[in-house]
C-alpha positions as CSV (number, residue, x, y, z in Angstrom):
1,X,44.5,-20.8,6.9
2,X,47.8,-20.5,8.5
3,X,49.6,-18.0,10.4
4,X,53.1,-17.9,8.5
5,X,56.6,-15.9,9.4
6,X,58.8,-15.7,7.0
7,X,62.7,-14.2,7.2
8,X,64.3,-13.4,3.8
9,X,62.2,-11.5,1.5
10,X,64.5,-11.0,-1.5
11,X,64.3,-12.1,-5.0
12,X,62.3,-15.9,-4.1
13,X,60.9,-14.7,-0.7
14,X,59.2,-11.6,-1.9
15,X,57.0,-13.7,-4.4
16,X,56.6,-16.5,-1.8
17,X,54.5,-13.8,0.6
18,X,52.8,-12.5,-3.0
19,X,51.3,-16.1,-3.1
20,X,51.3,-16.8,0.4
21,X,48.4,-13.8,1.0
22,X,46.5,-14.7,-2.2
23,X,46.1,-18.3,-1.1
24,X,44.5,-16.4,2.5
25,X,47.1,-16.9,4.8
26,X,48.3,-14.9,7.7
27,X,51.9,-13.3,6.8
28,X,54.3,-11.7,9.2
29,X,57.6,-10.7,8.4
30,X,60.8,-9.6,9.9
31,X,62.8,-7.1,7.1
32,X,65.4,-4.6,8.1
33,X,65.3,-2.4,4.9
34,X,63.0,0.6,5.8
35,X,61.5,0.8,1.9
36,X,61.1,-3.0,2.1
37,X,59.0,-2.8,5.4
38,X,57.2,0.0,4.0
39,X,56.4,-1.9,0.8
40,X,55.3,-5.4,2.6
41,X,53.0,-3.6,5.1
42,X,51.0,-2.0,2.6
43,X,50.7,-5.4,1.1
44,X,49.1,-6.5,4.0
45,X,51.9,-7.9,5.7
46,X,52.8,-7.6,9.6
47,X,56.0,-6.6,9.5
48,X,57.8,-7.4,13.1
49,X,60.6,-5.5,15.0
50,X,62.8,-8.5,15.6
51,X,62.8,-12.4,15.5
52,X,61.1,-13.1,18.6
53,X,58.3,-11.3,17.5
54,X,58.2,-13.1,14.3
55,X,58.2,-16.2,16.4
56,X,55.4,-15.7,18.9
57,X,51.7,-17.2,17.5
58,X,53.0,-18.4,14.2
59,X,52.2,-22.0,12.7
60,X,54.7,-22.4,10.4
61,X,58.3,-19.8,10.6
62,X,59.9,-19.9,7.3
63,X,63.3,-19.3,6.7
64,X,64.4,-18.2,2.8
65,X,67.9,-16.5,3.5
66,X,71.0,-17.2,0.9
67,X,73.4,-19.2,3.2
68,X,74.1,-21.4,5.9
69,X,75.6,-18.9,7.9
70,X,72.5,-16.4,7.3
71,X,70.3,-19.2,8.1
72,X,72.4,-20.2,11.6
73,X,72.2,-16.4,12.5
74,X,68.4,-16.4,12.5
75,X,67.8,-19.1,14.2
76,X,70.2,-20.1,16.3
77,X,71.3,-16.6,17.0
78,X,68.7,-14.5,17.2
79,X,66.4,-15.5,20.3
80,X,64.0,-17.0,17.5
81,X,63.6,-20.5,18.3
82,X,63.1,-19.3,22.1
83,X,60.0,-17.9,21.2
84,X,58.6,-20.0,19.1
85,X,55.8,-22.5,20.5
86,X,56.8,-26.6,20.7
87,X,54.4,-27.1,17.3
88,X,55.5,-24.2,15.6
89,X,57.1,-25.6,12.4
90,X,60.4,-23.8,11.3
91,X,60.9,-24.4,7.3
92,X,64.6,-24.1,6.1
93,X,64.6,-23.0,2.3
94,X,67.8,-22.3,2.1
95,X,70.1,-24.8,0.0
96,X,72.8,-25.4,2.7
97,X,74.5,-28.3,4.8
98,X,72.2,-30.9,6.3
99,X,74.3,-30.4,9.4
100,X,72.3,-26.6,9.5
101,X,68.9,-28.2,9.8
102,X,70.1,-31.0,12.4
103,X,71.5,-27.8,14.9
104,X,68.1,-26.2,14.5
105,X,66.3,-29.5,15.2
106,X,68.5,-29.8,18.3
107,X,66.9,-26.7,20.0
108,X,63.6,-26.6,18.2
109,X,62.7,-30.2,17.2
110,X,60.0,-29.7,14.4
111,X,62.2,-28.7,11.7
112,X,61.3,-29.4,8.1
113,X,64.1,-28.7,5.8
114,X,62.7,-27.8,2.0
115,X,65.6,-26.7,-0.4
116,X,63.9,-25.7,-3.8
117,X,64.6,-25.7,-6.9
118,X,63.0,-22.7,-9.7
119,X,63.1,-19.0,-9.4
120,X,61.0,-16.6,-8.7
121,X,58.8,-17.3,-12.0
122,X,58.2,-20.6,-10.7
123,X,57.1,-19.2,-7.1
124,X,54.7,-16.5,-8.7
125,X,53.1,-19.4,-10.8
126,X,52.9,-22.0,-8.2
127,X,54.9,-24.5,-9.8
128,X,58.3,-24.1,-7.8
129,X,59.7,-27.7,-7.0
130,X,60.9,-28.6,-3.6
131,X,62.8,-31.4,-2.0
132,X,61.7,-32.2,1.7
133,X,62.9,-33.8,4.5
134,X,61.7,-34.4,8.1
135,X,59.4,-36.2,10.1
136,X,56.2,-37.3,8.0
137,X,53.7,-35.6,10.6
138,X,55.6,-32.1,10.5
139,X,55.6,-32.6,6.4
140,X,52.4,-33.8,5.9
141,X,51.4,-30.1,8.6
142,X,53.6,-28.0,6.2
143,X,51.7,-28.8,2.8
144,X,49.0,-26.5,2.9
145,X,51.2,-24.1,2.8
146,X,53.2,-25.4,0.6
147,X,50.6,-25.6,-1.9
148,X,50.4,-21.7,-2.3
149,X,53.1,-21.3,-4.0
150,X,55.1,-24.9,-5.1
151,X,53.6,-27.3,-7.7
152,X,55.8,-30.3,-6.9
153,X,57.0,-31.0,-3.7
154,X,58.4,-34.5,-2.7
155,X,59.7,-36.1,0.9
156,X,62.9,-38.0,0.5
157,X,62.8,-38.9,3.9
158,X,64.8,-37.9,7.6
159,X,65.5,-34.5,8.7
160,X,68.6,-33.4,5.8
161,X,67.1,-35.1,2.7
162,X,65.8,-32.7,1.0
163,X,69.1,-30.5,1.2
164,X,71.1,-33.5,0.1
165,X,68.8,-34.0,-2.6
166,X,69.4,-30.3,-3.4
167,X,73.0,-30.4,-3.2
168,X,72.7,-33.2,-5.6
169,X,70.8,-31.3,-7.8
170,X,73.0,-28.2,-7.8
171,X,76.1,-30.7,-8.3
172,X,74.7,-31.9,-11.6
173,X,73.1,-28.4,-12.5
174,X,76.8,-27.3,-11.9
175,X,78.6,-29.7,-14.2
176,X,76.2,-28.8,-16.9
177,X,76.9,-25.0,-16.7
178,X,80.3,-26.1,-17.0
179,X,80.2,-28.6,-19.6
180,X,78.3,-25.5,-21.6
181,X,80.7,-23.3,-21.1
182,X,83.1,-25.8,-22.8
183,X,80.5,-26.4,-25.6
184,X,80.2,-23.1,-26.3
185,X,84.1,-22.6,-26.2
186,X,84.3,-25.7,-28.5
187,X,81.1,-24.4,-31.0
188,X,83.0,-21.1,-31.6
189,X,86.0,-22.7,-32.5
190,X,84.0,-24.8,-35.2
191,X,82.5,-21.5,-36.4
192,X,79.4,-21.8,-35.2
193,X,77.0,-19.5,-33.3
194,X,76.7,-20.0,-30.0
195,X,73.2,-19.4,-29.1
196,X,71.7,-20.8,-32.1
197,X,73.7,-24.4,-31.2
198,X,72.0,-23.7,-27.9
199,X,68.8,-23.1,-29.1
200,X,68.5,-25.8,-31.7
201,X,70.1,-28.5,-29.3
202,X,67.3,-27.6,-27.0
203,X,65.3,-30.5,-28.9
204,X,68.2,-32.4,-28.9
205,X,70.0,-35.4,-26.9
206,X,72.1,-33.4,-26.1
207,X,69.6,-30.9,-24.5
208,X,70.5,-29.6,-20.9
209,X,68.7,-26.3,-18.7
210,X,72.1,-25.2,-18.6
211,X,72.2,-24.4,-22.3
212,X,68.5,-23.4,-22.9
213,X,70.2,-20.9,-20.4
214,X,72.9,-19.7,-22.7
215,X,70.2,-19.8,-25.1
216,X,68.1,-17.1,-23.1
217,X,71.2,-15.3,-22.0
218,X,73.5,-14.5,-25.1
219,X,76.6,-16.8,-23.4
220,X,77.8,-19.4,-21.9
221,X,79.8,-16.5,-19.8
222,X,76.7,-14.5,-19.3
223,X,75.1,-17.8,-17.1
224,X,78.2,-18.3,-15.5
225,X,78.2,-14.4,-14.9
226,X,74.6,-14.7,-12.9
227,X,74.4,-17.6,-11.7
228,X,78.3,-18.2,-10.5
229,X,78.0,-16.9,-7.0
230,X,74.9,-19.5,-6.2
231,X,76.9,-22.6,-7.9
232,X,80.4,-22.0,-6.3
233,X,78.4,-21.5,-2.9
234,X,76.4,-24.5,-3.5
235,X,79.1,-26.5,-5.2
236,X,81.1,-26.0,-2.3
237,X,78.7,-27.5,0.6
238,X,78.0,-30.3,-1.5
239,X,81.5,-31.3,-2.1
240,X,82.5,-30.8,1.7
241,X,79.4,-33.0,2.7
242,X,80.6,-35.8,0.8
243,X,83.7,-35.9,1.7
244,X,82.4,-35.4,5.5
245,X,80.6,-38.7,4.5
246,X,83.2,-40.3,2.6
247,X,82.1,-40.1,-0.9
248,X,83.4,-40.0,-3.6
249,X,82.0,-37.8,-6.2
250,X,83.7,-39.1,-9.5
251,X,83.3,-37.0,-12.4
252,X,81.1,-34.8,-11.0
253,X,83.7,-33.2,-9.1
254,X,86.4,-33.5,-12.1
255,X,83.4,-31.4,-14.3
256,X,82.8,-28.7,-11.0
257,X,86.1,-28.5,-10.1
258,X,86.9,-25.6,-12.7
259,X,84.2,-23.8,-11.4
260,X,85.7,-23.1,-7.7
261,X,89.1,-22.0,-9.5
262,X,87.1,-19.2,-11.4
């Protein structure tokens, strides 16, 4: 068994440690809310006072925080990676720019970035997906931990990968949600309901997750309500990244665009 850190214990982190202590593993855990700390150490977690603490005699440091910036501040900011032995693995959950994991990997070379993709239903039934990147020896030393609480995990290759995979991912999940939003604009205007076009079109060709979402929801604006914040974020990075790279994004950014103007 492993001897885990984790930083970011919100709504996918939280379930992460859940199956992270059933599978056996070790759990320490840096959290500045006082009723989190309290809640996670009688869990059986070690909860630490800062992030050097949560670096010292870890295997694997994983970081689940919501942005780029968060992640940059934990890491890069924080005295983290200073304590951290050379073969302590630092995991990078958070959907962000590839250009995040490459600083990290610049003072702390065994980086493994693994953007996922699922909730925290996916995490608390081990079947969370997640898109790797990194050196094959530091991926192949993550998987057992991995395995407590992700059912398919792939490596796409160098350092970045996975994120760009993500990014891809959230591009495509982001024209859907928009392209529903227009169907459902479009299927009221025909006199239809909304949710039972969603439902029915579920076993359809013209089936997406973004409408079994509006489905589950009520609305089209009810998705766009929840999930907006994590699209435009993501929506953004990817978009910047190719055009750092010079790629053009075609449709896909005609179909997002909207979304960063709402």
């Amino acid at each position: 068994m492993s001897r885990v850190g984790i930083v970011g214990t919100g709504d996918m982190g939280r379930p992460v440690v859940d199956r992270l202590l059933a599978a056996g593993h070790e759990v320490a855990a840096y959290v500045r809310r006082p009723e989190a700390r309290a809640e996670l150490g009688a869990a059986g977690v070690e909860v630490v006072a800062d992030l050097p603490a949560l670096g010292r005699d870890r295997d694997v440091v994983l970081v689940y925080v919501y942005s780029d910036e968060q992640a940059r501040e934990v890491t890069l900011d924080s005295g983290l990676l200073d304590a951290l032995a050379p073969e302590t693995l630092v995991v990078v959950h958070t959907t962000g720019s590839p250009a995040t994991v490459e600083a990290i990997a610049a003072r702390h070379p065994a980086v493994v970035d693994a953007a996922a993709s699922g909730g925290p239903a996916q995490i608390a039934d081990g079947t969370l997906t997640v898109f790797l990147g990194g050196e094959e020896e530091h991926v192949a030393r993550f998987r057992p931990v991995l395995e407590a609480y992700a059912g398919n995990a792939v490596h796409f290759g160098p350092l970045g990968s996975g994120q760009r995979v993500k990014l891809l991912n959230n591009l495509l999940f982001g024209a859907h949600v928009q392209l529903a939003l227009e169907a459902a604009r479009v299927a009221e205007s025909f006199g239809l309901d909304v949710v039972q076009v969603a439902r029915t079109l579920h076993t359809g060709s013209g089936a997406s997750f973004a409408l079994d979402l509006v489905a589950m929801v009520g609305s089209a604006e009810g998705v766009l309500q929840g999930a907006g914040p994590y699209i435009r974020k993501d929506v953004a990075v990817a978009r910047e990244v190719a055009a750092g790279l010079g790629v053009p994004l075609g449709t896909i950014e005609e179909a997002t665009r909207p979304l960063l103007q709402s």
